[in-house]
ZAMARGU-4260 file (C-alpha; in steps of 0.2 Angstrom, whole numbers, plus 5000, padded with zeros to 4 digits):
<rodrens>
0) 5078/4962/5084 | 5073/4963/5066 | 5058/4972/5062 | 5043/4963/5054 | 5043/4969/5034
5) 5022/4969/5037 | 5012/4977/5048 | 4993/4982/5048 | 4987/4992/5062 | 4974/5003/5066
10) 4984/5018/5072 | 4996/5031/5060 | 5014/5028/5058 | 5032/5037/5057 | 5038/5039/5041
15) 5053/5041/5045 | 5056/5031/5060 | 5051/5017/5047 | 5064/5022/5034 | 5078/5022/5047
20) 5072/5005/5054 | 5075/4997/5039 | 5089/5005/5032 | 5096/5000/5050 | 5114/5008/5044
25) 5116/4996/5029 | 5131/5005/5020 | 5124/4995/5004 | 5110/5005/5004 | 5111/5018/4991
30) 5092/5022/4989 | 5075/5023/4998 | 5059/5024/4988 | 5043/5026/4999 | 5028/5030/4994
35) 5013/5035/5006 | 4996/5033/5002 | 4981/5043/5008 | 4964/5042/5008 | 4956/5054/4997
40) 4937/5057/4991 | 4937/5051/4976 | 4923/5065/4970 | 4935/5081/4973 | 4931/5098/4970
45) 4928/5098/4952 | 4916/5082/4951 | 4899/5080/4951 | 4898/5074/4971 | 4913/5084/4977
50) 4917/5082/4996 | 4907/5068/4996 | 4917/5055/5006 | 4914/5058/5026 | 4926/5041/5030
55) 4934/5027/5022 | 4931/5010/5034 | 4946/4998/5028 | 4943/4978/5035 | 4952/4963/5034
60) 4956/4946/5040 | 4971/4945/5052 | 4984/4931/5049 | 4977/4929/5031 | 4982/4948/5024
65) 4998/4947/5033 | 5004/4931/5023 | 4996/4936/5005 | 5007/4954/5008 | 5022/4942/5016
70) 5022/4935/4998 | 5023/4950/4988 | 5037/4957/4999 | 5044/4939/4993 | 5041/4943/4976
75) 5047/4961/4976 | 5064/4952/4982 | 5062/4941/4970 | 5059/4950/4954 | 5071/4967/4960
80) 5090/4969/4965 | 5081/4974/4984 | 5091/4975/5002 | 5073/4976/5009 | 5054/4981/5010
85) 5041/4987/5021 | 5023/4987/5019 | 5013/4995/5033 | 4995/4997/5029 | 4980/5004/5043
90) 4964/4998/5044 | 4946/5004/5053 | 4939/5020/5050 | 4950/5033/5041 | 4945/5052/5037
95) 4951/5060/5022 | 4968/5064/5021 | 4973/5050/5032 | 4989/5042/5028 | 4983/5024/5025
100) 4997/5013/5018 | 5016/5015/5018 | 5030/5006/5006 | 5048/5009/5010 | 5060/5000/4999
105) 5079/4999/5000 | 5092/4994/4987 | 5110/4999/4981 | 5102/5008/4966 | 5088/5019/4965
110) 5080/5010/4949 | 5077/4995/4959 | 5070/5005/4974 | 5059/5014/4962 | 5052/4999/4952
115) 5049/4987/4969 | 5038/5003/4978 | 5029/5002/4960 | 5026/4983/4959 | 5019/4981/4979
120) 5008/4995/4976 | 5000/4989/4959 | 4999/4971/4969 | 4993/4978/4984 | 4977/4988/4975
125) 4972/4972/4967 | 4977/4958/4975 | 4979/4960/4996 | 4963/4957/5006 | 4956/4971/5009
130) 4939/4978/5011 | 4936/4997/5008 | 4919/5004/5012 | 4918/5022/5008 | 4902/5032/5022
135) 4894/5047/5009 | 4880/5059/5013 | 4871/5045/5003 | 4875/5032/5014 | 4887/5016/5015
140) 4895/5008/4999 | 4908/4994/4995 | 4923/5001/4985 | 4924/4991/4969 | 4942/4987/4962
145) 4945/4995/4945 | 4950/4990/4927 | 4964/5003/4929 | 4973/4995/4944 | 4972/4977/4937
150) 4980/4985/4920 | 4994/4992/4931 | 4998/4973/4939 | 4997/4965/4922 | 5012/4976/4917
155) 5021/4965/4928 | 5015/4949/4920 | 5002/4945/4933 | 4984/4944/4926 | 4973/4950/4943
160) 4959/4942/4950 | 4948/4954/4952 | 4942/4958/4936
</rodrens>
């Protein structure tokens, strides 16, 4: 049975039970590149609203976010020398410090790992549907994308939509 390359679900998942999953034995793998992302208050000790972020609530819209990450796995295999990829992102409410979104790519090289995590991540902060709606002391607020994430995808030759 072959795994699915994306998932999004509410619960938390195993790194490394993903990274063996799909590095499956593949002697032609020669390098693993995750990277794990967690929600973080963006005001942390140090700012002006330090400790400011009570949750993050993450929505989406089933089927639809699935495909649009589908084909950024397809373009990661595309555009790098890659044996394989996996996106695994959570959604609802999330506190800080919660692992949110996980990217595990294979290849025979490291480079290739390295620069296929990179190049899903910059697409994924700018151009997968989500929603982020950060709960503060203040009340509820809609997390705008930044200037800063759409720079990071054009250095990929992709202008972002978001801007």
């Amino acid at each position: 049975m072959v795994a699915s390359r994306v998932r999004i679900q509410h619960g938390t998942f195993d790194i490394a039970q993903e990274i063996a999953e799909l590095q499956a034995n593949d002697p032609r793998v020669g390098a693993v590149c995750t990277f794990l992302g967690t929600v973080r208050d963006r005001n942390a000790p140090g700012q002006a609203h330090a400790g400011s972020v009570q949750s993050l609530e993450l929505e989406h819209y089933p089927g639809m976010t699935e495909k649009s990450i589908e084909s950024m796995v397809d373009q990661a295999h595309q555009r790098f020398d890659i044996l394989g990829a996996r996106v695994v992102h959570r959604v609802g409410v999330l506190a800080p410090t919660d692992p949110v979104v996980l990217v595990v790519v294979t290849s025979a090289h490291r480079g290739e790992s390295f620069q296929a995590c990179e190049f899903l991540m910059d697409y994924l902060k700018t151009q997968a549907p989500f929603w982020k709606k950060e709960q503060t002391p203040q009340g509820a607020q809609w997390v705008d994308a930044r200037v800063s994430d759409d720079a990071a995808l054009a250095r990929w030759g992709i202008t972002a939509r978001n801007v």
